[in-house]
C-alpha positions as CSV (number, residue, x, y, z in Angstrom):
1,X,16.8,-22.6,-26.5
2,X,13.5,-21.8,-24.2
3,X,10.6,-19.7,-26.4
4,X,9.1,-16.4,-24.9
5,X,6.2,-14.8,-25.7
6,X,5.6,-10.9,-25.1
7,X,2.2,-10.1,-24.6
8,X,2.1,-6.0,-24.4
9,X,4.1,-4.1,-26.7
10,X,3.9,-0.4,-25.1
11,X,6.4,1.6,-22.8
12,X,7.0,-1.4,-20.3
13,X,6.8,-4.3,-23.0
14,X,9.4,-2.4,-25.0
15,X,11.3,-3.0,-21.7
16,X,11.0,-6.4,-21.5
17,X,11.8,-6.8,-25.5
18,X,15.1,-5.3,-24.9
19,X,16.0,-7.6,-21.8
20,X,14.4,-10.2,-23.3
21,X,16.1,-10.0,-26.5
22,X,19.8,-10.0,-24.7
23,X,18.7,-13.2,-22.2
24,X,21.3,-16.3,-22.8
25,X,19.3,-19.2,-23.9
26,X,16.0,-17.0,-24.6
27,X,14.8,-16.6,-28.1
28,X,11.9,-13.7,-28.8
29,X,9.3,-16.2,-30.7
30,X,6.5,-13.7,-30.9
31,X,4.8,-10.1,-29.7
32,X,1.2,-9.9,-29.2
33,X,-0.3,-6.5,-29.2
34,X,-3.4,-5.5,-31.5
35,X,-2.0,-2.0,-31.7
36,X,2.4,-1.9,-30.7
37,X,4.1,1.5,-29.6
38,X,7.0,0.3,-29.9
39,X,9.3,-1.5,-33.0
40,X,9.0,-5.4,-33.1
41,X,12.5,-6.7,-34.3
42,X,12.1,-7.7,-37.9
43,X,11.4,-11.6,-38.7
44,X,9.7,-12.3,-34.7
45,X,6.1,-12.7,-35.5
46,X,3.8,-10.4,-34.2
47,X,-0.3,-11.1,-33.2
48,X,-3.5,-9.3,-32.9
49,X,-4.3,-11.4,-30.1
50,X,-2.4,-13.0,-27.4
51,X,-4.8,-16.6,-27.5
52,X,-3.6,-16.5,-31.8
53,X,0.2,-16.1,-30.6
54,X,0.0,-18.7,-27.5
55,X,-1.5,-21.3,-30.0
56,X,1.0,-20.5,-32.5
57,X,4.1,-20.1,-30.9
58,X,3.6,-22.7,-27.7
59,X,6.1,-20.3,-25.4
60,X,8.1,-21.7,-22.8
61,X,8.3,-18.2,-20.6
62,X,5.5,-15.4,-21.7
63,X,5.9,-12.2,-20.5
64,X,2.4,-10.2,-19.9
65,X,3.1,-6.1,-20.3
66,X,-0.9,-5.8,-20.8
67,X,-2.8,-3.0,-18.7
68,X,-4.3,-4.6,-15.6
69,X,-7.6,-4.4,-17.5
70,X,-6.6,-7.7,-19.5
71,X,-3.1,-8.8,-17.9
72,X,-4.9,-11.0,-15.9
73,X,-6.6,-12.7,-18.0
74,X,-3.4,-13.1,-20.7
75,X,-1.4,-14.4,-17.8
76,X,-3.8,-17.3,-16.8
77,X,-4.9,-18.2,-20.5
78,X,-0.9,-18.6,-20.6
79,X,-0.5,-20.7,-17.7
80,X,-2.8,-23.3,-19.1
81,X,-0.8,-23.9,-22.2
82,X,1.8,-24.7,-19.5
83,X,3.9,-22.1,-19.8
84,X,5.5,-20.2,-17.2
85,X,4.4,-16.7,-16.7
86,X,5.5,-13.2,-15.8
87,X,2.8,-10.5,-15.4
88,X,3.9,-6.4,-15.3
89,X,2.4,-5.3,-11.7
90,X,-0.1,-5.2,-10.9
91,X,-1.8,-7.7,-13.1
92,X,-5.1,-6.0,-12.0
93,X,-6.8,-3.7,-9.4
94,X,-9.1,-6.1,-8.1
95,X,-8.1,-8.7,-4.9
96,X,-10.9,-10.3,-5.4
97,X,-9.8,-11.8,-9.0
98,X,-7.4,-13.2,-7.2
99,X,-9.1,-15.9,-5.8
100,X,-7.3,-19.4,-6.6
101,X,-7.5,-21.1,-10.4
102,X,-5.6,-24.0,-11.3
103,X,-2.5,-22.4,-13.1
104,X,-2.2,-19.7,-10.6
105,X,1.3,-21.4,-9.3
106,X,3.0,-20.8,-12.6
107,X,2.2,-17.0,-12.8
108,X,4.3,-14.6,-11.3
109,X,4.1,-10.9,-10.4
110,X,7.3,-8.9,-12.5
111,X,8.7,-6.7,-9.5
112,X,11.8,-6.7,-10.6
113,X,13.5,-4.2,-7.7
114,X,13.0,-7.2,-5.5
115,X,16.0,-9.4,-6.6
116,X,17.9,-6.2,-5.9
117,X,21.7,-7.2,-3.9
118,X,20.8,-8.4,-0.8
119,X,17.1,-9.0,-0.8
120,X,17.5,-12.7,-1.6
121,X,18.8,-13.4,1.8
122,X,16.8,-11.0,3.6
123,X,13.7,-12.6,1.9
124,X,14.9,-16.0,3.0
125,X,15.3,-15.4,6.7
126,X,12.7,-12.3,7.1
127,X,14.0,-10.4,10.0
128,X,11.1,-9.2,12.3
129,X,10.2,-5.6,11.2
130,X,8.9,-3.7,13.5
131,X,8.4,-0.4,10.9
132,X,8.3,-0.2,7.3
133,X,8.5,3.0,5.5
134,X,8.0,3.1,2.2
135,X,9.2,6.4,-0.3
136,X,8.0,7.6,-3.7
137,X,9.2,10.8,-5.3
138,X,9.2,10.9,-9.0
139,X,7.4,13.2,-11.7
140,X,4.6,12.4,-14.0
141,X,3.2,14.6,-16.1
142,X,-0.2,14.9,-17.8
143,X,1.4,13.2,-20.8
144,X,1.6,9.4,-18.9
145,X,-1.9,9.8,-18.0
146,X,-3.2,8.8,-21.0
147,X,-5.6,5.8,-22.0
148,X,-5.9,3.4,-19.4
149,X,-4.0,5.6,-17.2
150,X,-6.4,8.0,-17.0
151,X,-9.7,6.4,-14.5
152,X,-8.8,4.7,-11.1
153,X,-11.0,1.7,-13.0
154,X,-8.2,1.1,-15.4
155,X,-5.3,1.7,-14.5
156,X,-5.3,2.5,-10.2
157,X,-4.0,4.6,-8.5
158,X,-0.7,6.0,-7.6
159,X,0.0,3.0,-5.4
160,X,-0.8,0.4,-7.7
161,X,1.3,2.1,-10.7
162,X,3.8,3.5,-8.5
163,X,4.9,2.7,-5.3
164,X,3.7,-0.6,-5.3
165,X,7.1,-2.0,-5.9
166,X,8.1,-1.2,-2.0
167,X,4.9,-1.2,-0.7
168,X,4.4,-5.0,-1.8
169,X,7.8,-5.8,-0.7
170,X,7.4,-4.0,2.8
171,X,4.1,-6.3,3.2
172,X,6.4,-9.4,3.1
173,X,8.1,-8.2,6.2
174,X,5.3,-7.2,8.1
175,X,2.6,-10.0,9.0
176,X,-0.9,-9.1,10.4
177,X,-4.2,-7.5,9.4
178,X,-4.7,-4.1,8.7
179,X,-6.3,-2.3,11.8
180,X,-5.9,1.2,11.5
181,X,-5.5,3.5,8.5
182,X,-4.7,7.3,8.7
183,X,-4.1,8.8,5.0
184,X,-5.4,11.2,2.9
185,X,-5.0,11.5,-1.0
186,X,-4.3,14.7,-2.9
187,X,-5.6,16.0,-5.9
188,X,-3.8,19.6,-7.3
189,X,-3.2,18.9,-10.8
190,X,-6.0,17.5,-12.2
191,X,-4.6,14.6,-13.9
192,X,-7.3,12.7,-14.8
193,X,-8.7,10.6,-12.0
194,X,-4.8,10.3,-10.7
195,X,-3.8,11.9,-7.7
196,X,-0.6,13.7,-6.4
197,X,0.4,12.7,-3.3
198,X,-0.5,9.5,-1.2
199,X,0.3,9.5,2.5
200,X,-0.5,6.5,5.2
201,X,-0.1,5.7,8.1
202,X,-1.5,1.8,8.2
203,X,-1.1,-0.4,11.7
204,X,-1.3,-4.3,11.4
205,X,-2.6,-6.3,14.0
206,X,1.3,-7.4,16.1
207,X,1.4,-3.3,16.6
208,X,3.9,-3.6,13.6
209,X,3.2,-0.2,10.9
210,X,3.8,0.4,7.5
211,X,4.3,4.3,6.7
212,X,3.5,5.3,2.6
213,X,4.8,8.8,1.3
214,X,4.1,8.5,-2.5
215,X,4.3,11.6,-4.7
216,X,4.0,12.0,-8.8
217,X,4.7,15.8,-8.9
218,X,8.0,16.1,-7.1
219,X,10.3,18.2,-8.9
220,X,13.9,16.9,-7.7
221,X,15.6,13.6,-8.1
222,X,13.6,10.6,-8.4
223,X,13.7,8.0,-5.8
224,X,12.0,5.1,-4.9
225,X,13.3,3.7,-1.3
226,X,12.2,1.5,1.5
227,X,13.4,1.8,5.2
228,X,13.0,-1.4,7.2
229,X,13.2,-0.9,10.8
230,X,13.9,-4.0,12.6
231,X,13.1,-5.3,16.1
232,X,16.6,-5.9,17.2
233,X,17.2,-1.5,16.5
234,X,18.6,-2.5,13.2
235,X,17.8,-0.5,10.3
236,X,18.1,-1.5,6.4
237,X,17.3,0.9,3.8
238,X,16.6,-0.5,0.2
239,X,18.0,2.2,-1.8
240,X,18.0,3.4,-5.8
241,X,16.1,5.2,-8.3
242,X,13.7,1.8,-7.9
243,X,14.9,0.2,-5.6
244,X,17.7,-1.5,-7.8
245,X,20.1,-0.7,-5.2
246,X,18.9,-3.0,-2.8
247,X,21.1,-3.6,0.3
248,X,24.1,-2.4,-1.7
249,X,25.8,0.4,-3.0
250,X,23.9,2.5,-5.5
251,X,26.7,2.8,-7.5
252,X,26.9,-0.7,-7.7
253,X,23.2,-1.2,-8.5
254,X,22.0,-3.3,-11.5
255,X,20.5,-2.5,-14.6
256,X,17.0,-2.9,-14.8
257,X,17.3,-5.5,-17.9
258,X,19.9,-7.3,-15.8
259,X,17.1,-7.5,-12.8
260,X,14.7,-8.3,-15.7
261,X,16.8,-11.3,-16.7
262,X,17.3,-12.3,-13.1
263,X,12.9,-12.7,-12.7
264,X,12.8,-14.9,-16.2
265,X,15.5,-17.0,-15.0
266,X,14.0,-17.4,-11.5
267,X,10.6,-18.3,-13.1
268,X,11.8,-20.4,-15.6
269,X,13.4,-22.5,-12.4
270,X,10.5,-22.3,-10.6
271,X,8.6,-23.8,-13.7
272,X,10.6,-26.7,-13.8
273,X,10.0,-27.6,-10.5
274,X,13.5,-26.3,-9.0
275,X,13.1,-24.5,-5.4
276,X,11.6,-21.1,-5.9
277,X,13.9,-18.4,-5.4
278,X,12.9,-16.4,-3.0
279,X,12.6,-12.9,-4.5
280,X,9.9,-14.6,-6.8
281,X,6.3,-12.6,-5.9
282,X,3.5,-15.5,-6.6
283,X,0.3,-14.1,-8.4
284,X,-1.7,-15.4,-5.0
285,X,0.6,-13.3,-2.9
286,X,-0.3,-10.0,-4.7
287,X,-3.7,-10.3,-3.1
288,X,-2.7,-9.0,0.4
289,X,-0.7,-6.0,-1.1
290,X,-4.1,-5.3,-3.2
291,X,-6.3,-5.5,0.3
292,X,-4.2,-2.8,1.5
293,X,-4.1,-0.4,-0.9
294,X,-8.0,-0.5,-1.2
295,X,-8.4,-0.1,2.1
296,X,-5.7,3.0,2.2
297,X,-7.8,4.2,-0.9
298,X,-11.2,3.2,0.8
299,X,-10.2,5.0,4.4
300,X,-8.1,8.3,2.8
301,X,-9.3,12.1,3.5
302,X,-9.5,13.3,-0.2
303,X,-8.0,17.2,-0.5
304,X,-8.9,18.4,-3.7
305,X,-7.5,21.8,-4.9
306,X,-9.9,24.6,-5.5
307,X,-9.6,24.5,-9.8
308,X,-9.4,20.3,-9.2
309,X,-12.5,20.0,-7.7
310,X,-14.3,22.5,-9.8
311,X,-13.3,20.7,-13.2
């Protein structure tokens, strides 16, 4: 029976507690988190810190569900016990902390939409894309954006917290360097430092383009998709709420805490020195996806509404 660790005990590590908790051959040997939002099951042993619970409980898999502010750091301190390790995206806002450590090759980034149906195979030949569209249109009100939600600093962005799912997973199809970037950010609400709407327009050096239409105040269904358009005049559309769909039927979709199980089991392999699967997202390979969204960010036209800019 493999040991897991859950560092992160709010909204998303109450997530991974449930899928966690059902995994075949996983026990739940501890929950770090100096202040939980959510119920610890009686008799697992919960810590102020995560260095007291990784020196206590020696964790085969940990699980970091940390803000970005300290994910990082949880993930890597976990890697050099030995352990392999899952961090909640993004693991932090900064590419630049993502330069190499030893360690790094046992964390991985949780993007669990990515081992969707389908996506294994199309991640293991990569087609050549020749446009990438990437769609966000969900509703969050000022109730989310709370704590480290609430400054870019913290927490990021709409693209880090949001659609970085299918923007990080259109990035592996589409080589090159950014060249060009057309967006502009909106602010209406006045949600703390978090803005409405993203929309991009970003060209990589190959001519190859990767559109971005992310939105946090859309009042219909929510839907998180990515439309691949290939050279050959194929298209694929990765479909779902969050993507869960994948190349399949949505009705046919996986859970989330079946996708959830599916990323320990993969990293778990990958640990033990099998061949990686190839929906696994290595910490190193989050740098690239971070590049670009600072640089959207960096190039954007701001549009502020008239009350937003005046608060």
């Amino acid at each position: 029976m493999k040991r897991a660790l859950l560092v992160g005990a709010g909204e998303v590590g109450a997530k991974h507690l449930t899928a966690l908790s059902g995994t075949p051959g996983l026990a739940v040997a501890g929950v770090a988190d100096p202040a939980p939002r959510t119920d610890v099951p009686r008799g697992v042993p919960l810590f102020a810190s995560w260095r007291a619970a990784l020196r206590a409980v020696t964790p085969d898999l940990v699980v970091v569900a940390a803000p970005p502010g300290t994910a990082l750091a949880a993930a890597r301190d976990a890697a050099q016990t030995g352990a392999a390790v899952l961090v909640e995206k993004p693991g932090t806002t900064d590419p630049a902390a993502l330069a190499p450590r030893p360690g790094d090759g046992r964390v991985f980034v949780a993007f669990q939409p990515h081992f969707a149906p389908g996506l294994d195979a199309l991640l293991a030949e990569r087609p050549a894309v020749v446009r990438a569209e990437v769609r966000l249109a969900v509703r969050r009100d000022p109730g989310y954006f709370r704590g480290w939600r609430r400054t870019y600093a913290a927490a990021g962005g709409v693209l880090h917290q949001q659609a970085i799912h299918g923007l990080a997973l259109a990035l592996r199809f589409v080589p090159g360097d950014v060249e060009v970037i057309d967006a502009a950010v909106t602010h209406c609400r006045g949600l703390a430092e978090t803005e409405d709407h993203v929309a991009a327009a970003i060209t990589l050096s190959g001519g190859a383009t990767v559109q971005v239409d992310a939105r946090v105040d859309h009042d219909g269904p929510p839907a998180h998709e990515l439309v691949l358009h290939l050279a050959d005049g194929r298209r694929l559309d990765v479909r779902g709420r969050n993507l869960e769909a994948g190349l399949g039927e949505i009705a046919a979709a996986p859970t989330h805490e079946e996708l959830r199980r599916a990323m320990y089991a993969a990293v778990l392999d990958a640990a033990e020195g099998r061949p990686a699967h190839p929906c696994l997202f290595p910490l190193t390979a989050l740098r690239r996806p971070l590049e670009v969204i600072d640089r959207v960010y960096r190039d954007a036209r701001v549009v502020r509404a008239a009350h937003a800019a005046a608060a």
